[in-house]
MARSEDREN-376775 format. One record per atom (N, C-alpha, C): x, y, z; residue in one letter. Coordinates in steps of 0.02 Angstrom, whole numbers, plus 50000, padded with zeros to 5 digits. Example, Ala and Ser with C-alpha at 12.3 -4.5 7.8 and 13.67 -1.06 7.14 Angstrom:
<atoms>
506604971650390a
506154977550390a
506604983550390a
506424988850354s
506844994750357s
506455000250394s
</atoms>
This chain:
<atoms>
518084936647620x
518584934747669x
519084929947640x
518884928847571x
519354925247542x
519244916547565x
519594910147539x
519534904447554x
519224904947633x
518624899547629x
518564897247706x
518154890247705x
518484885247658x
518374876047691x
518884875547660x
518754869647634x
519604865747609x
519884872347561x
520624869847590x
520904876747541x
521104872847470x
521144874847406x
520934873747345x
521724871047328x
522134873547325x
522984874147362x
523274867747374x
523004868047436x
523214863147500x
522684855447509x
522204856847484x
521554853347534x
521454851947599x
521744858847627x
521824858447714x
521074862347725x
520654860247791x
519974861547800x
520404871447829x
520364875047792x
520634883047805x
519974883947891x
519484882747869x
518894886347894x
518884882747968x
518914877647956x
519074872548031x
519654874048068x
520164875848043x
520824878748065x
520944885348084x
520654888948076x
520434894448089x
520314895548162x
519564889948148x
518834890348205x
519204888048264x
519524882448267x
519674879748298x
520124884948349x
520724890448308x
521184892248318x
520904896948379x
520364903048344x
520024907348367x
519734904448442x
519264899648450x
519014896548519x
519514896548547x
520114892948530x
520734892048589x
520974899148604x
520734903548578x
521114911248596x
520714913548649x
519804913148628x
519414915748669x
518994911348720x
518914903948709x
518774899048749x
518714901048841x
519324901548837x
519484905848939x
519424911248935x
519384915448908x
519034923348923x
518374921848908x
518204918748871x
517314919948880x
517114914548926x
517464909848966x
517024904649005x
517104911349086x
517634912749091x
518104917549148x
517314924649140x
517004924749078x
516424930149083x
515874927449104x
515804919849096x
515354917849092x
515104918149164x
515594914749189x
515884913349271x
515604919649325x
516104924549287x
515914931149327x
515364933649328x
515034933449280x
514324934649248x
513504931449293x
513714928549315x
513324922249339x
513314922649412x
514064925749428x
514124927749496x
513574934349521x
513694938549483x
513344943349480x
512784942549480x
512524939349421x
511884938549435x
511444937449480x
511824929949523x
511784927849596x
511714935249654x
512204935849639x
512214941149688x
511694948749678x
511534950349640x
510894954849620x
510214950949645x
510094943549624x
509384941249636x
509624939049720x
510064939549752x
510334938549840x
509904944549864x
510254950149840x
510134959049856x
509474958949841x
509034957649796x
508464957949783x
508124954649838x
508204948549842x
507814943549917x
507714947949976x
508514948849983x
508474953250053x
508054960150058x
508164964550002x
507634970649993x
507084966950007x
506864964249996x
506034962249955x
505764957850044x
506274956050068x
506204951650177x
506224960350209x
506624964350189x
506744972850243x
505924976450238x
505994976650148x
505324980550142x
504514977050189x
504764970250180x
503994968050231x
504134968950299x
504784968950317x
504874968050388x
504714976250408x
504664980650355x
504964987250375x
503894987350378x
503604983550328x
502534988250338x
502704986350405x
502784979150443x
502724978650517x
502804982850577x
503474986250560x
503804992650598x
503164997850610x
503094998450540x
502585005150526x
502085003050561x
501514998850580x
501204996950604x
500974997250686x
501644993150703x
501794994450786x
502295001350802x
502115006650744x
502375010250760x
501845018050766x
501185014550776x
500455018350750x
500415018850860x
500235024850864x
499985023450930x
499295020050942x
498885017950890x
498285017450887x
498195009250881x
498875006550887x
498994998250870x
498944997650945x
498975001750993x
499074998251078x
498655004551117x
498355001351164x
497785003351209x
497195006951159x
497205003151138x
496425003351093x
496134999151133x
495315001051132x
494694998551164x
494074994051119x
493764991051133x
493244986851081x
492784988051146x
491934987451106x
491594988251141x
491144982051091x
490684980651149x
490214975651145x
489484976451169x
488754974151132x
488254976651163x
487924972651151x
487474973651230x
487044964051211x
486444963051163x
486294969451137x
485944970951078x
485864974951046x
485584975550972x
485884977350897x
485114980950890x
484804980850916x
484104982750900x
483974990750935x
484484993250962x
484314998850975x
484565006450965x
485525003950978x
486035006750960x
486605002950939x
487145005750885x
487695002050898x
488055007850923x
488765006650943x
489365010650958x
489805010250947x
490425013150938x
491035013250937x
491365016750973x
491955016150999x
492495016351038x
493065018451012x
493655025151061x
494245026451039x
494545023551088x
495155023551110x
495675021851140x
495625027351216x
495415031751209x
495065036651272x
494265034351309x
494115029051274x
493645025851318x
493635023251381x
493515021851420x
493685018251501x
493155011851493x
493655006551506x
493385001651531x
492765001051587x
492004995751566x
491874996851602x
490944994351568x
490744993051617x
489834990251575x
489444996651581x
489114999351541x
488635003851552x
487915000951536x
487405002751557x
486634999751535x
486225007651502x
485875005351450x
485625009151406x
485195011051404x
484605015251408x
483915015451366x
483885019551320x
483485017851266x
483355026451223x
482775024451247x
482445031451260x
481665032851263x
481495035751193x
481905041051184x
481535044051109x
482245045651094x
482045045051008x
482485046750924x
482425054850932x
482925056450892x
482715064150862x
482535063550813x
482165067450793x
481655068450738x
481735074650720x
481705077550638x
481725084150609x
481035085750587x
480895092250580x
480295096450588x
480215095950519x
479595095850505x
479315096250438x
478615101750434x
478425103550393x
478105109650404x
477595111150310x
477065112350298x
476645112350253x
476395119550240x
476205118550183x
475995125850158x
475215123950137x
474925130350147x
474235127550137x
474085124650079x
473455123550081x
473465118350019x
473065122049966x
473605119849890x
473465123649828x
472965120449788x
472665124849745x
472355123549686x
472445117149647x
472995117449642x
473455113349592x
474185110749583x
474645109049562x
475195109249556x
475475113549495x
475245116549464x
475475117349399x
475215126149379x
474725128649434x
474395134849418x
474925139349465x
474995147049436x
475405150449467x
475115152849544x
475615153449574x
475545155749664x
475625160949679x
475785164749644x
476055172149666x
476545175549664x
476745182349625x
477465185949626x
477745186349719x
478155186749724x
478605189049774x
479155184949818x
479215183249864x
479925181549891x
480115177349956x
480425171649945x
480285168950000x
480985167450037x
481015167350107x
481615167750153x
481565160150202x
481895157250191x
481745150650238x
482765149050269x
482205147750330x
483005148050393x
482655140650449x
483235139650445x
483355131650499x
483625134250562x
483325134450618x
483665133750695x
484025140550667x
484735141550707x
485105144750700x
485465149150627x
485345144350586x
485705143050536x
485505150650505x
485785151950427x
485715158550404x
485235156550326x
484775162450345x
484345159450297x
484475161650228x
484125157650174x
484225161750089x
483455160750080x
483515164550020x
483085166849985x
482885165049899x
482095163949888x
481875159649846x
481485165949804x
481775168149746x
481315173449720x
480665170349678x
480075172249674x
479445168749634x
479235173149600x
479355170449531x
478795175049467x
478135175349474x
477825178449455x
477215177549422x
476815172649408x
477415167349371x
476895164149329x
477345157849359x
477665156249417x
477815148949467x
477305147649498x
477185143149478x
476905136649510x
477125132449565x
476885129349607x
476985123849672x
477625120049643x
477475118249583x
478145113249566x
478785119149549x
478715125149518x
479225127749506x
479495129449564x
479205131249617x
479245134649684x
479935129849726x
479425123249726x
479915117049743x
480605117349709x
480675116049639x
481095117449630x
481535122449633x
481535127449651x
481865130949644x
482205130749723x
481875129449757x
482135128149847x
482535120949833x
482465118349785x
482975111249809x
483635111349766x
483585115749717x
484125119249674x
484475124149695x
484275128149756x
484535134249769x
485345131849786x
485945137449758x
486535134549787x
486545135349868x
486385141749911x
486115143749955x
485845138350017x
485515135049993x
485185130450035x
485365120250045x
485605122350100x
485885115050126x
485675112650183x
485095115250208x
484715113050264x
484025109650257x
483755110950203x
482865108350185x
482995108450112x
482315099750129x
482065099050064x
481335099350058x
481055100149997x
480595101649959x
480155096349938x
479485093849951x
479225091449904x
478525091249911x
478165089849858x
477385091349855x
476965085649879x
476405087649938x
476095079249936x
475495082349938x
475285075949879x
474565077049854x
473915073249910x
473855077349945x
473145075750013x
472535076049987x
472055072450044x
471485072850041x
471055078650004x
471495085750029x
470985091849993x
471475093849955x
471925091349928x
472375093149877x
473185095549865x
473465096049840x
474355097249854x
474615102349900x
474885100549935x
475435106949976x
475885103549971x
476575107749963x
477025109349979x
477665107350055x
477875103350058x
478115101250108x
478755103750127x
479015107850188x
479715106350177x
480065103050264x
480525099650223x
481055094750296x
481565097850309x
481575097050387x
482415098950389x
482845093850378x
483315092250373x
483935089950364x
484355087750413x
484065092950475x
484605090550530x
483945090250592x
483915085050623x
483545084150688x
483655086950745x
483155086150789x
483095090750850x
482745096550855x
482745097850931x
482195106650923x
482405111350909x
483125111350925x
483305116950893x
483525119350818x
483225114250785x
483195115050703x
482495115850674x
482275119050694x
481425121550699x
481555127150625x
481125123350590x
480935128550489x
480505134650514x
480855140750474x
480555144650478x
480725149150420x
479875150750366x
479745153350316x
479345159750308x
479585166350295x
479515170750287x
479305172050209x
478815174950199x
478455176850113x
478275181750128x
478475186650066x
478585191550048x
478045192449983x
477535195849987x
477205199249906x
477525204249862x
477345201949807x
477495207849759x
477075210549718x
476785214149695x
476135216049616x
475705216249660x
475385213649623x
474325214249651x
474295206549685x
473895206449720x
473885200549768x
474235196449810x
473985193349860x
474415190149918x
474355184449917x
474295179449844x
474325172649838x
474895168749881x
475575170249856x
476305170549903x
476185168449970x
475955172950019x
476125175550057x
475425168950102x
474885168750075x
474385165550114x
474405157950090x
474715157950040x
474835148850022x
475625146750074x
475905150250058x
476635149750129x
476455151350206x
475995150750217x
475535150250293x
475715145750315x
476295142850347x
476545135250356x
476265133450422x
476155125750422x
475685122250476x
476305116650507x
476315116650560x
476785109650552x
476555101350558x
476915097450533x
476595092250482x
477045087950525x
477575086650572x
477915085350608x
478395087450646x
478235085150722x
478615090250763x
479505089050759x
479675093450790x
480345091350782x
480575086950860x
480835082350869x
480965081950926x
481965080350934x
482055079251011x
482605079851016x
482665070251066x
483405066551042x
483565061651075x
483495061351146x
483105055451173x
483325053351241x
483305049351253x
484015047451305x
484255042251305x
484475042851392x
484625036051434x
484825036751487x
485355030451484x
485765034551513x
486465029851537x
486625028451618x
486505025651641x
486645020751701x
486305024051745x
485485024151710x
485195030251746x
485005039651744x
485435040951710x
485705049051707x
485275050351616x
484955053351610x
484715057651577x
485185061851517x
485075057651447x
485595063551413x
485085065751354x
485035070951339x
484605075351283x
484925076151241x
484715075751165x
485435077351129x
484945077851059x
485035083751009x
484625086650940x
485005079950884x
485245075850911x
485775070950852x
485545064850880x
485225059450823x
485475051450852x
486045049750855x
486655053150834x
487245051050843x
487665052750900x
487625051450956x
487935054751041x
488855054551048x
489105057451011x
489705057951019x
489995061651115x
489865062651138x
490135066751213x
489615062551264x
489075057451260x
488775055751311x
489295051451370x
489565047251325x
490155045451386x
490725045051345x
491215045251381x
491955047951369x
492215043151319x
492585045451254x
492785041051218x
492345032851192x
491575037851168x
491265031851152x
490575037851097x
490645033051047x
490135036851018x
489385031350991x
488615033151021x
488415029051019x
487695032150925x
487605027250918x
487075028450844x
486525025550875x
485885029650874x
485385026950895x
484735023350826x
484495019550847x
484195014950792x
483445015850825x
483435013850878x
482575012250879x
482545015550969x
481695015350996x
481805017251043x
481185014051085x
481395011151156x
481065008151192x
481115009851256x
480965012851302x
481255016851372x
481435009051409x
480785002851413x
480734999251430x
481294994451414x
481754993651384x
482174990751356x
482964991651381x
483384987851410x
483984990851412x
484464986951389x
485024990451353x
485374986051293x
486054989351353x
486274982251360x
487154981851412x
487804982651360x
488014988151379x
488614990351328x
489284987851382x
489904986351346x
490324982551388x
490984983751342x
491514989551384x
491904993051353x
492574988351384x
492984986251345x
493634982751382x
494164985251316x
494904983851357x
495624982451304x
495614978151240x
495704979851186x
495804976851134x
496314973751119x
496724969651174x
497254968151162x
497314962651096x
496824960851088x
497044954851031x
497274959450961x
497174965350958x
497504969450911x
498124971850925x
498204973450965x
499064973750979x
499524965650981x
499204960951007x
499454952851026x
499684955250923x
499214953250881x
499154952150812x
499734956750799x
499834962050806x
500184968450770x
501064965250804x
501024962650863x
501844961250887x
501784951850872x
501464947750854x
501584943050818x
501884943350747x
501434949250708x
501524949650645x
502344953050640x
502524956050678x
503244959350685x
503604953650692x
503684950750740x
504074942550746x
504114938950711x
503454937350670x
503644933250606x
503944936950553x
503794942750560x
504244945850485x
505004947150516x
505054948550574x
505854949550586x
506354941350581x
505884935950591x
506214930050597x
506264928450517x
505864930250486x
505674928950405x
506374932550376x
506534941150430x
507274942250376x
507794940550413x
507844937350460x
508534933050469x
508554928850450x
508134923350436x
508124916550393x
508344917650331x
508024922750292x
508264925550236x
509194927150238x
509274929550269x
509984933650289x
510404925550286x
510084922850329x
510604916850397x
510564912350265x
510034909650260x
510044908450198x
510714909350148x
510594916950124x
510944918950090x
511794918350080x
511934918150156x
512604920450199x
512754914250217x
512444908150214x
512914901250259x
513164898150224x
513674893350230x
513994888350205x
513764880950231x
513574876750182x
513394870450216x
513994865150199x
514244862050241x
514824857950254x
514574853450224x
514014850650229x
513834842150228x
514014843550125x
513774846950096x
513424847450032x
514034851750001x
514424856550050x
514964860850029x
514744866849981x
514074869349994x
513804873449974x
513674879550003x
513904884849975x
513994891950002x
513304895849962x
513174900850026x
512394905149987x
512814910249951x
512444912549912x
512594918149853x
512914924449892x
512814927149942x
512914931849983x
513364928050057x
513724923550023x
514044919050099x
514814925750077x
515044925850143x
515474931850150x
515194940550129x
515084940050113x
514724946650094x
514544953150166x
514824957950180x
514524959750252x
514064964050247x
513604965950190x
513364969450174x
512664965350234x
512424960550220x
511934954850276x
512184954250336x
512944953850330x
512934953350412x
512924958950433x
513104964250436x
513014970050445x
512144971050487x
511724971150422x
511264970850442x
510914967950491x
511194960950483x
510994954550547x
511204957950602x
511974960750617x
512204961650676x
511814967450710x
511464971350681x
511344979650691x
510434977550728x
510014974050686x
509464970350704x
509604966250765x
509814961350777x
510034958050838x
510124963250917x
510844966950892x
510784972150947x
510284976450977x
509944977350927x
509224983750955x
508814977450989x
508524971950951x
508064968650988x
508324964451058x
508764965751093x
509224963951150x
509244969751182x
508974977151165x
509074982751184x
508754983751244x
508744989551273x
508414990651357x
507994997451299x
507234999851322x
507345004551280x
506815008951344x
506875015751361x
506315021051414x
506085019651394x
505635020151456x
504885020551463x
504525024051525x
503935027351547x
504115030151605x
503945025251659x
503925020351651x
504125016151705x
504675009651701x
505115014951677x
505695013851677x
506145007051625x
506645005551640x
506925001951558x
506574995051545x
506364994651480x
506064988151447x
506264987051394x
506254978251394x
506544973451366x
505924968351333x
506074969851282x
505704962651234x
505514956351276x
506104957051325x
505864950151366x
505414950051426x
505274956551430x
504814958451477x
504264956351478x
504044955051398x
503574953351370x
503164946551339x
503934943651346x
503954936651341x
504064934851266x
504394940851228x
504934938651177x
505644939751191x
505664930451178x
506434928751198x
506964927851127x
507424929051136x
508004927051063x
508384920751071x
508024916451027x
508374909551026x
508924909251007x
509214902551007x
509974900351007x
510234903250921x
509704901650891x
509854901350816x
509854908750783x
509664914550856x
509504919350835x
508914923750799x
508484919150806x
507974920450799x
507334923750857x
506714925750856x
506254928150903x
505744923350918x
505684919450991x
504944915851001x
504774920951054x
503984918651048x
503504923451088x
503224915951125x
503114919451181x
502834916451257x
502254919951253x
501714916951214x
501164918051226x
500854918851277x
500514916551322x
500624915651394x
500674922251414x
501224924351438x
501584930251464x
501474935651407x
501294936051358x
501354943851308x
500354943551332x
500054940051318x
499464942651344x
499244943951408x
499584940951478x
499514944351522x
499744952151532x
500514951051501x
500644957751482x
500364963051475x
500054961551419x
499464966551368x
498864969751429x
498724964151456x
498094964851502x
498324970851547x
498874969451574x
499034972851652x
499374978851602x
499504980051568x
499904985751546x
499594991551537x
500014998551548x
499675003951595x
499905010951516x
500265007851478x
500645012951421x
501315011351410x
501675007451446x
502225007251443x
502445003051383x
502114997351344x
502004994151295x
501984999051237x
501675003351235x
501685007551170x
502305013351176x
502475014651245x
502955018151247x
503735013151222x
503645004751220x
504305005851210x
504325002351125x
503885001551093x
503835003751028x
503715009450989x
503015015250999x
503035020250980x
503575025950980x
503915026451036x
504115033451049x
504645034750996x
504365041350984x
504615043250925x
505485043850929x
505805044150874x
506555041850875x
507135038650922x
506515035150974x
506895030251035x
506665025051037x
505875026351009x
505385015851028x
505985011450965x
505665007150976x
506215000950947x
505825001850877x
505335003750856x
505005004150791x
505435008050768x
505335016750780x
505735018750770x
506245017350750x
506775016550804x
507405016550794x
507415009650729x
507095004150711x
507154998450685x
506915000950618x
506325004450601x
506245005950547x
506765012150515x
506995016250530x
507685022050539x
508095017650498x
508235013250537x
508885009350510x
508655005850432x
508215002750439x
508064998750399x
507815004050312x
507495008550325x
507725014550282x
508415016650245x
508715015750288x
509395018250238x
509545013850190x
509215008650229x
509645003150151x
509155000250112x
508415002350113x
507975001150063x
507665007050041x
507555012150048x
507425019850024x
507935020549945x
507425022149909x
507825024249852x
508405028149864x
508575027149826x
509575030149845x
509925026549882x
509695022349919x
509935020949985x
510585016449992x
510775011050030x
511395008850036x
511285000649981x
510695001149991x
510474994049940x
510494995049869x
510155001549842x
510145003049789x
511045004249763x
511275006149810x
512135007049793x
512335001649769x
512374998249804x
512384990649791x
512264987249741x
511504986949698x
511254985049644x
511674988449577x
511834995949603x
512105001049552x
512574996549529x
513124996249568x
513834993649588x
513794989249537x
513344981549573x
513244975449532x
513094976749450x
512604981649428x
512424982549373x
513034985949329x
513464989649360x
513984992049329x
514604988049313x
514454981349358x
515094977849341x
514764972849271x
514124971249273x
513984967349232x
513854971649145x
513824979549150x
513954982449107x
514614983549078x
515064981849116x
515904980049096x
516034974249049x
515794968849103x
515824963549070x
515414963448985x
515174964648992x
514614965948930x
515234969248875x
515384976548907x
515874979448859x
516424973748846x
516704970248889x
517254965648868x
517074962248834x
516604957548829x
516374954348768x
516384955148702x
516154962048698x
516044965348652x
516944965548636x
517304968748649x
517944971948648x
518144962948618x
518084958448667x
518394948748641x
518174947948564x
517604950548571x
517194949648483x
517334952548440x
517564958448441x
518014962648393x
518574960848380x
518944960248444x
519684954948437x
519944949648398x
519464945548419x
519354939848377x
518854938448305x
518524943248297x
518404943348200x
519014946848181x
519474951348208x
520114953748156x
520624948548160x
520704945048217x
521294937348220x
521024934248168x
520314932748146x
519954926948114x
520344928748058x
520074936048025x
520114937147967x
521064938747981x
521494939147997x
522084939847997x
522284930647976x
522064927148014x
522164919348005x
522014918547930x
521364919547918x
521324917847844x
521534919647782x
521864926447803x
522274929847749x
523014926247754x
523444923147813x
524044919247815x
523874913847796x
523174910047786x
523164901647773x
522874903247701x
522514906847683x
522484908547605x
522954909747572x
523454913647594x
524004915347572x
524744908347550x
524564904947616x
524794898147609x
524674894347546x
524264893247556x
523504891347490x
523914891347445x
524054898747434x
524034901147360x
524604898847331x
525334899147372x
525874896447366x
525874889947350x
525504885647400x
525504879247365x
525204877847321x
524654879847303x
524244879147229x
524884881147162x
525184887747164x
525764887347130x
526234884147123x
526504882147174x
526874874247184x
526844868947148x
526164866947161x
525854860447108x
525704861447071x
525574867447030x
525344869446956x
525974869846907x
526734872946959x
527324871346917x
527604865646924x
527294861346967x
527724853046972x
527324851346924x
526714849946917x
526164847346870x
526564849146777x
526744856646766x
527064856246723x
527694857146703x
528044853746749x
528564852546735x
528804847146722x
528444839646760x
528174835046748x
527954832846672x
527674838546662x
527224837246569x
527764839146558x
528304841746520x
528764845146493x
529424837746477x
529554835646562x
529894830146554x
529734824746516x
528954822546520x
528754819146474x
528584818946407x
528964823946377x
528724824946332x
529284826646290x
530034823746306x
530794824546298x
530684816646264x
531184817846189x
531304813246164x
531554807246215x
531314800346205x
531974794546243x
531824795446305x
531334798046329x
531194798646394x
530314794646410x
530784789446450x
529864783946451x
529764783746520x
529244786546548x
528834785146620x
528884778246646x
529074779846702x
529194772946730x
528374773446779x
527924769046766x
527444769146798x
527454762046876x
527394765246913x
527474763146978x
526834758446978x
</atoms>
């Protein structure tokens, strides 16, 4: 690049003169990037905040937007020792009293008793069927044994109703098999078939039963219910009970009511997240006088927008079939600051006395306020959406800037090197300068009669 500190010439600092020159060219275009740069930035991590307040406000939506968040039922029982239960939202309020007298029980059933475990039983073929069910079939060699036999019934793909296993008794091993599913009407039944010479097969599969099968009973407020399942799904309406133990003498008090503290939770949790994204918003977007400090997103209408669109719906009237409701019906009111308080108080009496109309004016599909609130709130956080535009936007301007930089930095290494080729060039002239004064100087001195006057 030729000279760049003191020029050799001149003894002028070239390289400092230069530097100096260059900053004053690009000094305000790169502070003017810096500036803009920074703005942006601001304004991307603004857009980010607000996505990141929609997306939580938006699980809430989803939530109270479940029909299964309102007139749901809880049930309660004054003891654990006999049955528990559970409850849908089609349950009816209301105490019922319990007894089980008897469990169901599945049938178990023995084969006479063998030789051995390990000596063969007989060629031919065995057919085993549960209750109704459709039976398969167990083919036996020759040379199977009690244990091969077993196995082969608990391996069969065929068979998903009974299992197999050998218990070694007083006069020696048989063969056991269980049903799977309880009650009388799942009653084992084994058919053997011979094959070759002898009826080993056929008289060792002589099945005895080893336990009866029985069927559930249970009485509800009095009334008699029979049932092949400990599990009573249809005994009373929207309630399914599991039976554990059984005592006729015993009665366990079941006590079906509103679950409102799950809906109270589900429209609290909405309020704090909707107040969470206007604070966010009101944040971003204000100007504080005292401090003279503006939020990153102050003017911006991309937030108010949003603010204004949120505000209106929750001020909204929205059907129901008993006719138009209001948030405030409920005892959420909209404060001065624009924000949501709840009147506790009044949202759980609410809850109590409410007949559907509560889930009607959140659920209903593309009219409840969920709806319509989560709808909205979609467009501008859904990929593609009006937010992501936004980010695009921002990212494209800061990819400009980037290119300008770039474009200032090219600019200014060809000024540099243009500078140093005119101050080298300088240089050079004056270095010639003083190299012919220097001898021209010697030349004079060196003329007869000619004496230096030394200063």
């Amino acid at each position: 690049m030729g000279l760049t500190s003191v020029g050799i010439g001149s003894g002028m600092d070239i390289g400092g003169i230069v530097t100096a020159l260059v900053n004053a060219e690009s000094a305000g275009k790169i502070a003017k990037f810096d500036v803009n740069e920074g703005k942006l930035n601001a304004q991307i991590s603004g857009i980010g905040a607000l996505k990141s307040a929609m997306s939580e406000f938006n699980d809430k939506l989803k939530t109270l937007a479940k029909a299964e968040t309102f007139g749901s039922q809880k049930v309660v029982t004054s003891s654990k020792d006999y049955l528990s239960a559970t409850v849908d939202k089609t349950a009816v309020s209301g105490t019922y009293q319990i007894k089980v007298e008897q469990l169901a029980q599945s049938q178990k059933v023995g084969t006479a008793v063998a030789t051995d475990t390990t000596s063969p039983i007989g060629e031919g073929a065995l057919s085993i069927k549960v209750g109704s069910g459709t039976a398969f079939n167990i083919d036996v060699s020759a040379t199977d044994s009690l244990t091969d036999i077993m196995n082969k019934i608990n391996k069969s793909d065929d068979n998903t109703d009974v299992t197999a296993t050998i218990v070694n008794g007083e006069l020696g091993p048989q063969l056991v098999l269980g049903s799977k599913k309880t009650g009388e009407d799942n009653q084992i039944s084994v058919t053997a078939t011979d094959s070759g010479a002898g009826t080993g097969l056929s008289d060792t599969f002589t099945m005895s039963e080893v336990t009866p099968a029985k069927n559930a009973i249970v009485y509800v407020d009095g009334v008699k219910v029979v049932s092949d399942s400990n599990t009573l799904d249809k005994a009373i309406t929207g309630v399914s009970l599991t039976l554990t133990a059984a005592d006729v003498d015993k009665t366990t008090t079941m006590t079906v009511s509103k679950d409102t503290a799950k809906t109270k939770t589900a429209i609290e949790g909405f309020v704090e997240s909707y107040n969470s994204l206007m604070t966010t918003i009101q944040n971003l977007t204000k100007y504080d006088a005292d401090t003279k400090q503006a939020g990153i997103l102050q003017g911006d209408a991309l937030p108010r927008s949003i603010q204004s669109q949120l505000r209106t719906m929750v001020s909204s009237e929205f059907d129901t079939s008993d006719g138009k409701q209001v948030l405030a019906n409920l005892g959420i009111k909209t404060t001065r600051e624009g924000l949501l308080e709840i009147d506790s108080t009044k949202l759980t009496e609410s809850l109590k006395n409410d007949k559907g109309t509560i889930s009607e004016l959140f659920t209903s599909e593309n009219t409840g306020l969920s709806a319509k609130m989560s709808g909205l709130v979609d467009t501008y956080i859904k990929s593609g959406g009006i937010i992501d535009g936004r980010d695009n936007s921002l990212d494209e301007q800061l990819a400009r800037i980037a290119d300008s930089r770039e474009q200032l930095s090219t600019r200014m290494a060809a000024y540099s090197d243009r500078l140093y080729k005119q101050f080298n060039a300088m240089d050079l002239v004056v270095a010639n300068l003083n190299s012919q004064s220097s001898m021209l100087l010697s030349r004079l001195d060196s003329l007869p009669g000619v004496v230096r006057q030394n200063k």
